[in-house]
TIBADO-901660 format. One line per 4 residues: number of its first residue (from 1); their letters; for each residue x, y, z of C-alpha. Coordinates in Angstrom, 3 decimals, always signed. Layout:
// TIBADO-901660
NUM> A> X:Y:Z ~ ...
***
This chain:
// TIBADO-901660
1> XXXX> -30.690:+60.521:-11.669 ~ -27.168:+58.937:-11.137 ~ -26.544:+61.455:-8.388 ~ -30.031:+60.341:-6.867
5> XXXX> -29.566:+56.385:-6.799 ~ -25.857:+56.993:-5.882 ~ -26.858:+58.397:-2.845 ~ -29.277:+55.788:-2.002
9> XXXX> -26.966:+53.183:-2.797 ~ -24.032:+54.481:-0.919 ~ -23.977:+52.932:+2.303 ~ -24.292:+49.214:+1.586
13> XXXX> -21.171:+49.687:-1.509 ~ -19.481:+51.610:+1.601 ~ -19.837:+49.031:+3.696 ~ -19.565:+46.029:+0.974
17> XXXX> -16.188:+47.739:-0.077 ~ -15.145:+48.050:+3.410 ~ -15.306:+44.013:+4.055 ~ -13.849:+43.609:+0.767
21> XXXX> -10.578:+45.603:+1.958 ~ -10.381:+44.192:+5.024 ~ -10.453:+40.497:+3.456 ~ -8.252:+41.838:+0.679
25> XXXX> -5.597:+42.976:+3.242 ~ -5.838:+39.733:+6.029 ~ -5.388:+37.294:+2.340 ~ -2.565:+39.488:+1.325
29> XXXX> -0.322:+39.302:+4.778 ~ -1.472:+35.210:+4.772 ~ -1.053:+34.585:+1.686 ~ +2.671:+34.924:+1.086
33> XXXX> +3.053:+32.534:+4.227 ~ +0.426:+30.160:+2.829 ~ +2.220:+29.847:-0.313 ~ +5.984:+29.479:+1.626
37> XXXX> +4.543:+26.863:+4.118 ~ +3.675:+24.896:+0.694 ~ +6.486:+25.608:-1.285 ~ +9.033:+24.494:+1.355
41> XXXX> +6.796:+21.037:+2.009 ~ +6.474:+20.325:-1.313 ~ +10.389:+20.570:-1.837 ~ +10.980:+18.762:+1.373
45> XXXX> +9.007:+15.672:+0.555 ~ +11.010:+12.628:-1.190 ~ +8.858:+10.026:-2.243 ~ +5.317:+9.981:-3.540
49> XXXX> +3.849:+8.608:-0.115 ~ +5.872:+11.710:+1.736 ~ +4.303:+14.101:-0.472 ~ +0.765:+12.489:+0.073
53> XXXX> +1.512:+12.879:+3.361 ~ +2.501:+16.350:+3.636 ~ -0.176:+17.060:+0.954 ~ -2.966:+15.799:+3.851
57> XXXX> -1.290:+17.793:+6.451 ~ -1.301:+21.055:+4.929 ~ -4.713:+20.867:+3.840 ~ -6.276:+19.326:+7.123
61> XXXX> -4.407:+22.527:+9.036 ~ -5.859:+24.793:+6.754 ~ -9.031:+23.368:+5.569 ~ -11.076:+25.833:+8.194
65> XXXX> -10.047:+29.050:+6.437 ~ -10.425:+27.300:+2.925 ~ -14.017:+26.384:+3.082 ~ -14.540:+29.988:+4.867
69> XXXX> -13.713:+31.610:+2.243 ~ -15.458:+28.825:-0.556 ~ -18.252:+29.823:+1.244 ~ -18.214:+33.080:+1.535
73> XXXX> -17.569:+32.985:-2.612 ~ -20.322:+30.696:-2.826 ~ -22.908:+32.909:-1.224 ~ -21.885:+36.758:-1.944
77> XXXX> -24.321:+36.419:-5.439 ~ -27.216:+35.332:-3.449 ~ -27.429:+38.095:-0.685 ~ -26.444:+40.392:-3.572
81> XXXX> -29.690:+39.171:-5.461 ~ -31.519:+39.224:-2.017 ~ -30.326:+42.629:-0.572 ~ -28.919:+44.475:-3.368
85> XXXX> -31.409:+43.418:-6.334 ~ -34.897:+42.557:-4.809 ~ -35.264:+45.650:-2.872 ~ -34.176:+47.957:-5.863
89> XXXX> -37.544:+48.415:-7.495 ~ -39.595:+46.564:-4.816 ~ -38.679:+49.233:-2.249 ~ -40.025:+51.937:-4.496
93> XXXX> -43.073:+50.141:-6.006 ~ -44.317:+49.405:-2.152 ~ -43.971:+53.192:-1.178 ~ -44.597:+54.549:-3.773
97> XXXX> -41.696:+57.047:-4.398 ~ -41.587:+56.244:-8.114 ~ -44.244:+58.221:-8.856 ~ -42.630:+61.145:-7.944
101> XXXX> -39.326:+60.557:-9.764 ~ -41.730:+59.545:-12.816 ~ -43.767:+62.562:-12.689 ~ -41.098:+64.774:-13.789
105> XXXX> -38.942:+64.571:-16.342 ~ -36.989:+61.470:-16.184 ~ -38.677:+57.928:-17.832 ~ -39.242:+54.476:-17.001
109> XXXX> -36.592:+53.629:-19.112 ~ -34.019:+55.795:-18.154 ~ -35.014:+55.227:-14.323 ~ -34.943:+51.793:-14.623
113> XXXX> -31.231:+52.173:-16.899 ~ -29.465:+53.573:-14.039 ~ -30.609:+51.861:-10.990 ~ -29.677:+48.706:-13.103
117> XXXX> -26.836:+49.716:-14.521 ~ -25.147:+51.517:-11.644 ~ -26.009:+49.043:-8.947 ~ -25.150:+46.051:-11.051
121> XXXX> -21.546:+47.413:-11.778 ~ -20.572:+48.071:-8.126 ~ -22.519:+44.172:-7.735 ~ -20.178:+42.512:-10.094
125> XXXX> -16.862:+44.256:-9.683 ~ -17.339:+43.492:-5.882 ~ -18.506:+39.846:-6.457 ~ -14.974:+39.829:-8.976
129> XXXX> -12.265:+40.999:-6.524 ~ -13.048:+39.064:-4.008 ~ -13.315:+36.074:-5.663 ~ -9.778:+37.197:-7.515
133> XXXX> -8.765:+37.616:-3.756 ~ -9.974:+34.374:-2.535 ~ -8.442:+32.370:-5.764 ~ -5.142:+33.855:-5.615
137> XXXX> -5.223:+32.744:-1.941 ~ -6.601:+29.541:-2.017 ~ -3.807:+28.441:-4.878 ~ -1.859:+26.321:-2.440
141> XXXX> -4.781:+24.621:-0.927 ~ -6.147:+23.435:-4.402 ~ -2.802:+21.786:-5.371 ~ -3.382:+19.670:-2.419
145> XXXX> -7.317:+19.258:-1.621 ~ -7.272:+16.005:-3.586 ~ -9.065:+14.436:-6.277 ~ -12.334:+15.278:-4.465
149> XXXX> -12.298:+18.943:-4.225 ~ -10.430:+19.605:-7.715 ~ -11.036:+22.548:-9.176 ~ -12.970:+21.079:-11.449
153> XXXX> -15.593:+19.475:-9.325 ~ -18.616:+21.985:-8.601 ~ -18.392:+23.098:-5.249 ~ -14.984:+24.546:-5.780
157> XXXX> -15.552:+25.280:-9.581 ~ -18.642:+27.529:-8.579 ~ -15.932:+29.816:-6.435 ~ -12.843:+29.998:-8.802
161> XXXX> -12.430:+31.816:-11.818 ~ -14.703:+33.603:-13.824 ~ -18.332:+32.504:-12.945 ~ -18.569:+34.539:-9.833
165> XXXX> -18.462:+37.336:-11.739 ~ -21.878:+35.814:-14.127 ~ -23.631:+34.247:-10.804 ~ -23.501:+38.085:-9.341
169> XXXX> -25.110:+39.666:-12.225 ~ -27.960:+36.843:-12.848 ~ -28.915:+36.809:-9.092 ~ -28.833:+40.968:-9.059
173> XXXX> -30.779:+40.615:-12.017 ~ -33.365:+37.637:-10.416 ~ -33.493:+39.914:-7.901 ~ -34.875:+43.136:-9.607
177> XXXX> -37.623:+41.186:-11.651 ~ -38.360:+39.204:-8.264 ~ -39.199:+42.626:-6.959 ~ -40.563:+44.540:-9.673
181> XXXX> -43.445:+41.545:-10.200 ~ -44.249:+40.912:-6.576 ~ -43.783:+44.714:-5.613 ~ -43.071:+43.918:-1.887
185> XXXX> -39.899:+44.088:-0.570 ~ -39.484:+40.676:+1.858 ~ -41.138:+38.200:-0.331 ~ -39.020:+39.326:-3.252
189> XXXX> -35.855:+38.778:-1.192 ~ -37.101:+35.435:-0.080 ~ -38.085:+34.724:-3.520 ~ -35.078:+35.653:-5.108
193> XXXX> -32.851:+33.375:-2.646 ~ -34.998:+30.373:-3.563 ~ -35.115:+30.290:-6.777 ~ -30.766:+31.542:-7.089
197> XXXX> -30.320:+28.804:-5.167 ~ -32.636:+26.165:-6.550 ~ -30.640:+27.175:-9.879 ~ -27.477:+26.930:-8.490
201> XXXX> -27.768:+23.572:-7.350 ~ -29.490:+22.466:-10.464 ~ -26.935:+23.992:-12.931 ~ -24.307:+22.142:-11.723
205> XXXX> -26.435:+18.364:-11.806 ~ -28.622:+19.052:-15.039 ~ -26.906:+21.706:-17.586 ~ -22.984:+21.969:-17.082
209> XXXX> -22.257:+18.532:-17.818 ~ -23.607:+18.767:-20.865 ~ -22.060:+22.033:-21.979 ~ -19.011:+20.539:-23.628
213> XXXX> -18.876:+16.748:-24.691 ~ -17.399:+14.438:-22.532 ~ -14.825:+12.696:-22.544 ~ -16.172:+8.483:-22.407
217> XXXX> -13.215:+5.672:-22.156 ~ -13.906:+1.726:-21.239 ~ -10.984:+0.436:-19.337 ~ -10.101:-2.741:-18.299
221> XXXX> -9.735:-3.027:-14.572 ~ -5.998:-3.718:-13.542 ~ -4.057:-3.525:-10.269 ~ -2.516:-0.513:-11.651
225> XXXX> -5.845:+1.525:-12.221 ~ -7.508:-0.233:-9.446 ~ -8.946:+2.598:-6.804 ~ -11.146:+0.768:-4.809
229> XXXX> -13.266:-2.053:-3.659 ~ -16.200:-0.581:-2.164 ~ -19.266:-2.946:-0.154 ~ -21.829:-1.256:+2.173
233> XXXX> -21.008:-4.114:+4.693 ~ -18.177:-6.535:+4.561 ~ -20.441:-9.800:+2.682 ~ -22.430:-7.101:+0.527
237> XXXX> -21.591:-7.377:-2.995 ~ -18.192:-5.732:-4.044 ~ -18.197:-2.296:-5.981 ~ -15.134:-1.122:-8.348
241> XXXX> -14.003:+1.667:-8.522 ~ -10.783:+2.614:-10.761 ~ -8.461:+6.063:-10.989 ~ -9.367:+8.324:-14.396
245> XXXX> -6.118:+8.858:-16.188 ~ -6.758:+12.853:-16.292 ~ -5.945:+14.068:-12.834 ~ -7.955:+16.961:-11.276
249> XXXX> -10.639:+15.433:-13.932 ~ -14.233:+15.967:-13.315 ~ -15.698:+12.310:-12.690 ~ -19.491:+12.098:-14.314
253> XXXX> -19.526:+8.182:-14.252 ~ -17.078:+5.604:-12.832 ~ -19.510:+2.382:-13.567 ~ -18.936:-1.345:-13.880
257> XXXX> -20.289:-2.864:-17.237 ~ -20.512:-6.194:-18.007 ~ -19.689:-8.005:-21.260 ~ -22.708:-7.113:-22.796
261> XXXX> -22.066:-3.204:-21.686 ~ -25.021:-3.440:-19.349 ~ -24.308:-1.092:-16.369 ~ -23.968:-3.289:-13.289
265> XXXX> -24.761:-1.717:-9.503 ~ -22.411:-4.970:-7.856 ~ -19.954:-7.741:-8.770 ~ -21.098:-11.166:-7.703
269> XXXX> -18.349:-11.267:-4.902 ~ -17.732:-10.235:-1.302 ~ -14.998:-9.067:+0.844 ~ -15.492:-11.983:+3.309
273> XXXX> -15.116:-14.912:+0.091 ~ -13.241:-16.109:-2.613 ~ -11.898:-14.444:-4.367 ~ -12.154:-10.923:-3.523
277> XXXX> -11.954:-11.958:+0.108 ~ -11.146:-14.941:+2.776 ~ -12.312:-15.492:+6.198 ~ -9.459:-15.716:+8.823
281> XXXX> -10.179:-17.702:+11.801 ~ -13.924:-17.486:+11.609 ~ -13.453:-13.453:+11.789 ~ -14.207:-11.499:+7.984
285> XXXX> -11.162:-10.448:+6.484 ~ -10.505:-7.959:+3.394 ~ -8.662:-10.068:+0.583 ~ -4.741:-10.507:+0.727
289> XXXX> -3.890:-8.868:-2.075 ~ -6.335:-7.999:-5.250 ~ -4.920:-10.073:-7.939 ~ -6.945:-13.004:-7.371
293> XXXX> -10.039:-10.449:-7.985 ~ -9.315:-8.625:-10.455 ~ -8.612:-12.232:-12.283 ~ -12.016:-13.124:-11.767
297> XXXX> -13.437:-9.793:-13.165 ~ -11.784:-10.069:-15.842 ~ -12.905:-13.638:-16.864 ~ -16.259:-12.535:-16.133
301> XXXX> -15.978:-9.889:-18.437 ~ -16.574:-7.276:-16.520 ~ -14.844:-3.807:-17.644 ~ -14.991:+0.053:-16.188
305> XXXX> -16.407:+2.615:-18.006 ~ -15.682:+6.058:-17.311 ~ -17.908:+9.365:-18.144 ~ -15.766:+13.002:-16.843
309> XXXX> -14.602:+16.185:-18.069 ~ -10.970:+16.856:-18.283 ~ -9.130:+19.086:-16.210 ~ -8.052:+21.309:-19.122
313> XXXX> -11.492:+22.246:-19.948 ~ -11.571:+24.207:-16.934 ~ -11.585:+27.572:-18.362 ~ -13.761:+26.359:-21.216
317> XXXX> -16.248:+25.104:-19.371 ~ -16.409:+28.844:-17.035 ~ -16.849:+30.488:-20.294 ~ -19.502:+28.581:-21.545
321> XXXX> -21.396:+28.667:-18.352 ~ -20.424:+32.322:-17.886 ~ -22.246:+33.223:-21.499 ~ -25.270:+31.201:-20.335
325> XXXX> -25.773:+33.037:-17.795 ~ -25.147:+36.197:-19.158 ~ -27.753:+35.585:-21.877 ~ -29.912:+34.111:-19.168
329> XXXX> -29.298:+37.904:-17.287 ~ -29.966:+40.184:-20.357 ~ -33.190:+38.423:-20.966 ~ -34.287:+38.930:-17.239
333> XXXX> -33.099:+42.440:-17.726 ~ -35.027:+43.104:-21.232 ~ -38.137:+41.326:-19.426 ~ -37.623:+44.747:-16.855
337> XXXX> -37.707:+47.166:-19.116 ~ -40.626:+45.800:-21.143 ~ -42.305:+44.670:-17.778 ~ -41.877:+48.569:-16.505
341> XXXX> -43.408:+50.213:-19.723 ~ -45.973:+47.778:-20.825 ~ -47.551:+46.751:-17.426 ~ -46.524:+48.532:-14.293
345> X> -48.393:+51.243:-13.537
***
């Protein structure tokens, strides 16, 4: 039976393995370059605005290749749940070759065990190196992609680390039920990528902030810890927004409260008026300096509350969401077997 979906199975592992070396071999004659190129920057810079500088630079020459290969993280689960998974069972249920594999001596169960378990080791191991490959890689580039693409924040944390490894198995696994309930081979792909994706952009918004408590501070807004003041249009009202002490952190909430720790969408000022602003000969100008401003917030009462996950919680966080989705992929996979004896015929 191994033998059997082995040799079914061997071309598209040939092939995925194939890629995989290829990509494994261009990000390991790059790489040491990559990480030279930053090393030799970094050293080079001497004050804080060279090194944002330099930081910019290097990530604006080599942002092409970085989001590449995000992407190509990012989306190896799905067409592994599409093209690996859905087509497993589905392929066999719509012509009908079970029946003869069934009418001998081997069982559902033991049918089912194999394609599963064979196919879903070659899925994650694959979906693991290259995201080890594309990690080690990318190390430079996420010491200098900015507070916007940390690690930490989900498009990047959905490609790093360990998770890969747990979005491969649930969308093999999404796959193979998508298949084995519809028993047609197309819709179950197509079903399998909407729903793997509809849960990957959901996961992110609705479940993993909430996996580990976060971490809630009220500030009061200073010139130091002032970020920005944001307005849609230059006499729209004026927006704060302040720095969170934990670089690399994961920003849920960066909110203006007032003194009765109401959350407040504007301040009651603009960039074109006292005192957050001034007009200059009749033409809107942004205020002088922010002093003056941040004065008047703070007589107002008005204070910053922030909502984010730390950046040490990284690997916390990918274990927690790793286990959820690995409980989340042996109950898919116990819904198979019982699915398989119970009601397929």
């Amino acid at each position: 039976m191994i033998w059997l979906t082995w040799r079914q199975f061997r071309v598209p592992a040939a092939v995925t393995f194939a890629a995989l070396t290829v990509l494994a071999a261009v990000l390991a004659v790059t790489g040491p370059d990559l990480a030279e190129e930053y090393a030799s920057g970094a050293a080079a810079c001497g004050t804080a605005d060279d090194c944002t500088m330099f930081a910019v630079r290097f990530f604006t020459e080599h942002r092409l290749a970085y989001f590449a290969l995000l992407a190509g993280v990012l989306g190896f689960p799905a067409l592994i749940g599409a093209f690996w998974g859905a087509p497993l069972v589905a392929r066999e249920l719509e012509a009908g070759t079970h029946r003869l594999v069934w009418g001998q001596s081997v069982t559902r169960a033991r049918w089912l065990a194999v394609k599963l378990g064979l196919i879903g080791l070659v899925s994650v191991t694959a979906a693991g190196l290259g995201a080890l490959a594309v990690s080690w890689w990318s190390v430079p580039l996420d010491k200098t992609s900015g507070g916007d693409l940390s690690r930490m924040t989900p498009l990047v944390f959905d490609g790093r680390g360990i998770v890969p490894i747990a979005y491969a198995a649930f969308a093999f696994a999404l796959g193979v039920t998508a298949g084995m309930l519809i028993r047609r081979t197309v819709p179950a792909m197509a079903l399998t990528l909407a729903v793997f994706v509809a849960v990957q952009v959901a996961v992110p918004q609705l479940v993993r902030p909430h996996l580990l408590p976060p971490t809630r501070t009220t500030t009061t807004i200073t010139s130091a810890n002032l970020e920005a003041l944001v307005a849609e249009e230059l006499d729209s009202p004026v927006r704060v927004r302040v720095k969170v002490p934990d670089v690399g952190a994961w920003v849920l909430a960066n909110e203006t409260i007032d003194a009765s720790g109401r959350t407040v969408d504007a301040l009651p000022f603009t960039l074109t008026s006292p005192p957050c602003g001034s007009p200059r000969n009749g033409v809107p100008a942004r205020s002088l300096g922010p002093e003056e401003c941040i004065a008047a917030i703070n007589r107002l009462g008005y204070e910053q509350r922030l909502v984010y996950q730390p950046a040490d919680r990284f690997w916390a966080l990918q274990g927690v969401e790793s286990g959820l989705y690995a409980l989340v992929t042996l109950g898919l996979v116990g819904f198979c077997f019982w699915w398989i004896r119970r009601r397929l015929c």
